[in-house]
C-alpha positions as a Markdown table, in Angstrom:
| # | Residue | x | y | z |
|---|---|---|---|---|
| 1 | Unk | 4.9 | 4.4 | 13.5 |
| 2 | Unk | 7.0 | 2.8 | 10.5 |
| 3 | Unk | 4.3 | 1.4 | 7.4 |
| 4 | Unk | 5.8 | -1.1 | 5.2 |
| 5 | Unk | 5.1 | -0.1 | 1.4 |
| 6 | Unk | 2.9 | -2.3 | -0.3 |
| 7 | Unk | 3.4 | -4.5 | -2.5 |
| 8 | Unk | 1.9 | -3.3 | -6.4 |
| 9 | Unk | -1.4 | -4.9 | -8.0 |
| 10 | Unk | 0.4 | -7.6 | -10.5 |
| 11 | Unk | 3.2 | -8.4 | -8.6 |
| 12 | Unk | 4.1 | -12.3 | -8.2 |
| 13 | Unk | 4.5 | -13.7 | -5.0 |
| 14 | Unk | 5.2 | -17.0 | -2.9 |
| 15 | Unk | 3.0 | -17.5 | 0.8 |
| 16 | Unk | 4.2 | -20.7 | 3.1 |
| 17 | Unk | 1.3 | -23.2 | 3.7 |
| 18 | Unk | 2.2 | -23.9 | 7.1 |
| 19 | Unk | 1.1 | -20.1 | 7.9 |
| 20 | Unk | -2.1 | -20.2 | 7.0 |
| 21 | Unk | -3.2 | -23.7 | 7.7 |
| 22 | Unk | -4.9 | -22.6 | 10.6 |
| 23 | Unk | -6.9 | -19.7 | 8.6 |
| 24 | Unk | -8.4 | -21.9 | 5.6 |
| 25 | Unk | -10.8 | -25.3 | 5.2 |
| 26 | Unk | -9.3 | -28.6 | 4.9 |
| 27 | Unk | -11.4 | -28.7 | 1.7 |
| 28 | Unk | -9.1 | -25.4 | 0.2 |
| 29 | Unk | -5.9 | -27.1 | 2.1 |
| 30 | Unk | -5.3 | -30.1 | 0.2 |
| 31 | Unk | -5.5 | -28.4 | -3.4 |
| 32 | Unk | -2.5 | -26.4 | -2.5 |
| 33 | Unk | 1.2 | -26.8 | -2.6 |
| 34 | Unk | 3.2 | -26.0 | 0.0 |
| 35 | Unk | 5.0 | -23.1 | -0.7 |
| 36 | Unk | 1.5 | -21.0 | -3.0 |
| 37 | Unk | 2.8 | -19.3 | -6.0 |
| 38 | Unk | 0.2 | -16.5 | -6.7 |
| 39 | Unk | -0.6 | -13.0 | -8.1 |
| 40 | Unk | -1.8 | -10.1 | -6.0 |
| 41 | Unk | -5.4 | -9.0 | -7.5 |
| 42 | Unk | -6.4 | -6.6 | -4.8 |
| 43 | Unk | -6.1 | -5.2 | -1.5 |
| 44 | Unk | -8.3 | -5.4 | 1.4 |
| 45 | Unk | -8.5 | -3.1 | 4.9 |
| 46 | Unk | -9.4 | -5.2 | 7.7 |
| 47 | Unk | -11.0 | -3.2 | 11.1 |
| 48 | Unk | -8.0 | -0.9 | 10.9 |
| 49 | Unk | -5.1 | -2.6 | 12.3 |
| 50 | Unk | -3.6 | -4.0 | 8.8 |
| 51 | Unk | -3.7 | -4.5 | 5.2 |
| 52 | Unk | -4.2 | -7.5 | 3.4 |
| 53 | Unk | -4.1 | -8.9 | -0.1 |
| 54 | Unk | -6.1 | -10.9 | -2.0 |
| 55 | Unk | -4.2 | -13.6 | -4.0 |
| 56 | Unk | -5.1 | -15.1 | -7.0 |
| 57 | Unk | -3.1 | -18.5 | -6.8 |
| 58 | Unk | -2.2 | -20.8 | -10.1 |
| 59 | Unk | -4.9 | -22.6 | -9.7 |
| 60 | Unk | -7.3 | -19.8 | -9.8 |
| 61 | Unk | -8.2 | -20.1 | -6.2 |
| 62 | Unk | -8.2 | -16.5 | -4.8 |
| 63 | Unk | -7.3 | -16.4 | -1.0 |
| 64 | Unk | -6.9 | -13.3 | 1.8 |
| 65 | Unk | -3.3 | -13.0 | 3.0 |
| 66 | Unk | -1.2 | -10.8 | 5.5 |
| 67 | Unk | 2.3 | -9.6 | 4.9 |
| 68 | Unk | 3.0 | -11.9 | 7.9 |
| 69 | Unk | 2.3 | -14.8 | 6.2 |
| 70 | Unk | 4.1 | -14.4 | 3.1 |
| 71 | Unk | 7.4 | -16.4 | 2.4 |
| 72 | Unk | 10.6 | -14.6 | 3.8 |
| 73 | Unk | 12.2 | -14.6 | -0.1 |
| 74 | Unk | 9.0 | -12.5 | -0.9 |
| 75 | Unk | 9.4 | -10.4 | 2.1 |
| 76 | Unk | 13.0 | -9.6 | 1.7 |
| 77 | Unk | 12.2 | -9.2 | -2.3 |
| 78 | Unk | 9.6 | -6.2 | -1.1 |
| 79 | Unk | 11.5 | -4.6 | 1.4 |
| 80 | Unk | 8.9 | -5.6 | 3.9 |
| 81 | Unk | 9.6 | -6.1 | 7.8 |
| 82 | Unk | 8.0 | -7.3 | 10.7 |
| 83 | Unk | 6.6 | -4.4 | 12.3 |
| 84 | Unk | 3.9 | -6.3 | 14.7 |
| 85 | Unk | 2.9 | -4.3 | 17.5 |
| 86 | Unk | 1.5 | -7.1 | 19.4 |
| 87 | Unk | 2.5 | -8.9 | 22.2 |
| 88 | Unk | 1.3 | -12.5 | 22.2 |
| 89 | Unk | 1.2 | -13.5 | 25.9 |
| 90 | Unk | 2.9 | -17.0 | 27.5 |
| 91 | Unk | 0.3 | -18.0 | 28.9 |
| 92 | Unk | -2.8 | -18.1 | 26.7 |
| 93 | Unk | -5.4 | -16.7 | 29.4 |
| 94 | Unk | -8.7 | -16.5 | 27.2 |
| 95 | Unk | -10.4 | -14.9 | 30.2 |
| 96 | Unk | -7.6 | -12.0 | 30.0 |
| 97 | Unk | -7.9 | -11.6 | 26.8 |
| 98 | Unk | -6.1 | -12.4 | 23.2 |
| 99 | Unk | -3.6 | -9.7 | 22.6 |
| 100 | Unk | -2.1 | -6.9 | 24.4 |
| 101 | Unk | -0.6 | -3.6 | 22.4 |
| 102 | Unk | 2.8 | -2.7 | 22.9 |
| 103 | Unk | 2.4 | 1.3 | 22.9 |
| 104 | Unk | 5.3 | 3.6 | 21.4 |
| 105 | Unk | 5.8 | 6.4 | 24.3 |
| 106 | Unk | 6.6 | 9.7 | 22.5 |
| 107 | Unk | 7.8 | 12.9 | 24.7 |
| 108 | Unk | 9.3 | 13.0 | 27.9 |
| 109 | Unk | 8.2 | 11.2 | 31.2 |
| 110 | Unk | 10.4 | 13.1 | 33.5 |
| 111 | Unk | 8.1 | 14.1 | 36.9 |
| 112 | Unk | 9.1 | 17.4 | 36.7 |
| 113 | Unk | 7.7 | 17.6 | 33.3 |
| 114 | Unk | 4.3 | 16.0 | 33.9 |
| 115 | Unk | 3.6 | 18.6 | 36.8 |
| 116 | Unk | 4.7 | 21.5 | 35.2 |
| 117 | Unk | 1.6 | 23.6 | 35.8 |
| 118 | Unk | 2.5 | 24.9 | 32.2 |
| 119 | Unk | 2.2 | 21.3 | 31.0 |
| 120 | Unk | -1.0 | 21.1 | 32.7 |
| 121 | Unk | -3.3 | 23.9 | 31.3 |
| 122 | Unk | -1.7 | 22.9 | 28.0 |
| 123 | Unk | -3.2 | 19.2 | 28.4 |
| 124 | Unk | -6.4 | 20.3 | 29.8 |
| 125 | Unk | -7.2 | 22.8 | 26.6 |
| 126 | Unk | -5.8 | 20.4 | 24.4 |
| 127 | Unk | -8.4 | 17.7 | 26.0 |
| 128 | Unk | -11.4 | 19.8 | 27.1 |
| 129 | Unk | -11.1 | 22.0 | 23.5 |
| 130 | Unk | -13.6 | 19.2 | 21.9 |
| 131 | Unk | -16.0 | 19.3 | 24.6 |
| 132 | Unk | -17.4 | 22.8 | 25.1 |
């Protein structure tokens, strides 16, 4: 799994309006620019899956912010790429669910490898070892 670094406490950076429109009040909205000229204050773990930062704008409003909605000057500035590991389906199906994970496969899924008997007992004391 590739982590982007993050970006330092301080550092100055520039968010699009248009990508986080849909994440603020209408009341926060319309006392921001478009493109938000701020200073990263803090960081801020969500329920695992990501990092955010809190922004101290230049007009002392302090918003939460993910490295996918920062401007792409500020991306490209920080080294910082795309690495979404979601899949947003065509059709939005809410009784399906909201988001699927696109797993990385790591080792070898040739057949004769999965039933190797070796392969086997190694698997069932690697997943029965927590158990007894």
């Amino acid at each position: 799994m590739e982590v982007n670094p993050l970006m330092p406490i301080g550092a100055k950076i520039k968010v699009d309006k248009s990508k986080i429109e849909s994440l603020l009040q209408n009341k926060l909205l319309d006392d921001l620019p478009n493109i938000i000229n701020g200073e990263i204050i803090d960081y801020k773990m969500t329920d695992g899956m990501d990092i955010g930062y809190v922004l101290k704008t230049d007009n002392n409003l302090k918003i939460w912010i993910f490295n996918t909605e920062i401007n792409e000057q500020t991306k490209q500035e920080y080294k910082i790429k795309d690495t979404s590991k979601y899949n947003k389906p065509k059709n939005i199906d809410f009784t399906q669910g909201k988001y699927k994970l696109a797993y990385e496969i790591n080792g070898n899924r040739n057949i004769k490898t999965i039933a190797n008997p070796l392969n086997l007992i190694k698997w069932l004391i690697f997943a029965l070892k927590d158990t007894f």
